[in-house]
N, C-alpha and C positions, 0 to 999 in steps of 0.2 A: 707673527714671529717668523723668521728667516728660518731656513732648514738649517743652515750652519748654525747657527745661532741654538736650534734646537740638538742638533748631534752633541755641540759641545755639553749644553746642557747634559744630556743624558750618559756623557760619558763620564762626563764629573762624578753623577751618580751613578754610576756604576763602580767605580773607583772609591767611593765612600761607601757604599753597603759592600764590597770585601771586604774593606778596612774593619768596620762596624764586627763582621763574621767575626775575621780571625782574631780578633779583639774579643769578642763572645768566645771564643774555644778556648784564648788561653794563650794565645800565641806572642810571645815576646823579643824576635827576632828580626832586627828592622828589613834585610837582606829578604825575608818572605814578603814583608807589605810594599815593598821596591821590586817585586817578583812579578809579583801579581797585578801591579799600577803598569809595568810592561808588559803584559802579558795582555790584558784588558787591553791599552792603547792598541798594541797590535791586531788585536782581534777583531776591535768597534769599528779601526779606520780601514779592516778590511771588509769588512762588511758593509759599512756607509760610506761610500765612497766619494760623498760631500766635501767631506773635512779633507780630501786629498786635491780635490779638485778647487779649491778657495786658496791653498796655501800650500807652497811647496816644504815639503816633512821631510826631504832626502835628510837633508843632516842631521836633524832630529831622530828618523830610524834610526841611524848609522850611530848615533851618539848612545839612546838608547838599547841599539842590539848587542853595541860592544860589553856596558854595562852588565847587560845579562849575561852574555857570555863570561863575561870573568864571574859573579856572583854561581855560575852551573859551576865554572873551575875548581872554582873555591872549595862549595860545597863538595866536590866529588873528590878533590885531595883528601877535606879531612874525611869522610868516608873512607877512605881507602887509609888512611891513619898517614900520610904523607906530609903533611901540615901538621 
């Protein structure tokens, strides 16, 4: 098996036992399993730096970071009772 072949493997799974977790705790809020699917992504393809080097991710970041950033937005208006 390809090391790419294997990272992607592994990030899949890693992306599905969060899901699995916050699914076990209770968690019903789709904004946290879209949290943590970017947050994982970011983590795994900084750490394995396979899956950077096989395939250009610029826009994908860029797509994904924004995403996040608006969902921290979000969250931290209605915190602050703004929303």
């Amino acid at each position: 098996m390809k090391r790419t072949d294997l990272g992607v493997i592994l990030l899949t799974s890693l992306i599905i036992i969060s899901s699995i977790s916050l699914t076990l705790v209770g968690e019903s809020r789709p904004d946290v399993y879209l949290s943590m699917a970017i947050l994982i992504h970011f983590v795994y393809t900084s750490i394995d730096y396979s899956l950077r080097m096989r395939s250009s991710l610029k826009v994908i970041d860029i797509a994904l970071f924004t995403v996040f950033i608006v969902i921290v937005t979000i969250r931290v208006l209605m915190i602050l009772n703004i929303i």
